[in-house]
C-alpha positions as CSV (number, residue, x, y, z in Angstrom):
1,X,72.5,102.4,57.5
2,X,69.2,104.7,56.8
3,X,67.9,101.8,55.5
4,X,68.6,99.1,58.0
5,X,67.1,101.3,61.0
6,X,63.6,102.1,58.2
7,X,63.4,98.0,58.5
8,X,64.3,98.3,62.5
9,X,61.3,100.7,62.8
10,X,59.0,98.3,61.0
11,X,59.9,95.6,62.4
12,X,58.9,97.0,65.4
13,X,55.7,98.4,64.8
14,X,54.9,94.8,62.9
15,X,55.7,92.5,65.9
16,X,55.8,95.2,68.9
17,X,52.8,93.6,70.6
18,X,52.9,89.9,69.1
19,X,53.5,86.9,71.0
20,X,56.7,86.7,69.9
21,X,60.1,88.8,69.9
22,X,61.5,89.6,66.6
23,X,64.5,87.6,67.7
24,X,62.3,84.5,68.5
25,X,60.6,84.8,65.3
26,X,63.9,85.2,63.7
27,X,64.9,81.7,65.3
28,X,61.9,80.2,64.3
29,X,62.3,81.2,60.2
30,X,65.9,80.2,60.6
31,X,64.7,76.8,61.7
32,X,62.0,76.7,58.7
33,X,61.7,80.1,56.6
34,X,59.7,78.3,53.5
35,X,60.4,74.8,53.6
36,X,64.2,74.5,53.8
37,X,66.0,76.1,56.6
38,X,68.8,78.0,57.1
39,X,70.1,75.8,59.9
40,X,70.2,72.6,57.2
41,X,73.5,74.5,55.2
42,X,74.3,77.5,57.4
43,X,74.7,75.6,60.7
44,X,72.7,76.1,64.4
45,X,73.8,79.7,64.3
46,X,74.8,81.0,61.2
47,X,78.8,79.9,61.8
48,X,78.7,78.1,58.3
49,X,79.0,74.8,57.6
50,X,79.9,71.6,55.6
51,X,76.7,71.1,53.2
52,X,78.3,67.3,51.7
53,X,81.3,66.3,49.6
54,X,82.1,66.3,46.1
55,X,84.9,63.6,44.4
56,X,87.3,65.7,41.8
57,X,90.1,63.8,41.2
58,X,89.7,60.9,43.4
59,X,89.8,63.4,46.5
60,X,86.7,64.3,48.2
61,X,86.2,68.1,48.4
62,X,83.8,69.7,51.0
63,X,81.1,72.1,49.5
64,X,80.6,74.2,52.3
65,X,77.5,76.8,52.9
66,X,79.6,80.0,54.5
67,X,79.1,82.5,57.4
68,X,76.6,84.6,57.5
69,X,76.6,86.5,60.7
70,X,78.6,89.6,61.1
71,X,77.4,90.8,57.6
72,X,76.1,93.9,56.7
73,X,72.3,93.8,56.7
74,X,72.2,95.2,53.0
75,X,74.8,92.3,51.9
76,X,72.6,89.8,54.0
77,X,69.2,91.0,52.3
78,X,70.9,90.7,48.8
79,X,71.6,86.9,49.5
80,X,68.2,85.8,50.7
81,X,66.9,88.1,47.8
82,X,68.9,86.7,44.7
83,X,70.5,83.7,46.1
84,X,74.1,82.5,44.6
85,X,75.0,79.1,43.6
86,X,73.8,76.5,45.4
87,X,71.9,79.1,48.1
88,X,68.4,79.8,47.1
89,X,66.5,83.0,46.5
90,X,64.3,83.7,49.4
91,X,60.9,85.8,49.4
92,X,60.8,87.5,52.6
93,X,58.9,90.1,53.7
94,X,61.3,93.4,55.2
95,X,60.2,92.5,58.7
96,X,61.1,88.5,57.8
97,X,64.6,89.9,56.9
98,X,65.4,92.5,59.6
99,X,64.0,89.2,62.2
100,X,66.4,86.6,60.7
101,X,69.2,89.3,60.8
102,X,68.4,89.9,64.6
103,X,68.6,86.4,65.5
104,X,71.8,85.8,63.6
105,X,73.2,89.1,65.3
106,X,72.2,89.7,68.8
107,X,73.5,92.9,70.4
């Protein structure tokens, strides 16, 4: 928790008098954070989603990108940081993180 409101506090002091909200910049690297974005597997709002289909034996199995709102923001920071199998490792900045978690968590 210490930790999550140390990124809150940056975050703020990073974007308090940008253009942009950390929530809308949150959107915008959810869109496109380096390339591929997290709406492509995750879905328009972070509800998971079915990435294709795979054929084992003769049926077709989804392979499906999960979830990710509602997580803890230390168990959200460790997936963009080391990634898990077909989910790449991100490298975000702190205030990158704490804007994609605000955006996928809105109070």
């Amino acid at each position: 928790m210490k930790k999550i409101l140390i990124s809150l506090l940056l975050c703020i002091a990073v974007y308090g008098n940008e253009f942009l909200t950390p929530y809308e910049y949150g959107k915008a690297l959810y869109k496109n954070p380096r390339g591929i974005g997290c709406i492509k597997c995750h879905g328009r709002y972070g509800e998971g989603a079915i990435i294709s289909y795979i054929k084992q034996n003769g049926q077709l199995k989804p392979i499906t990108a999960p979830k990710i709102t509602g997580l803890t923001f230390d168990r959200f920071e460790e997936g963009l940081k080391l990634g898990k199998g077909f989910m790449p490792k991100y490298d975000l900045s702190v205030s990158e993180i704490v804007s994609l978690y605000i955006f996928l968590n809105p109070q």
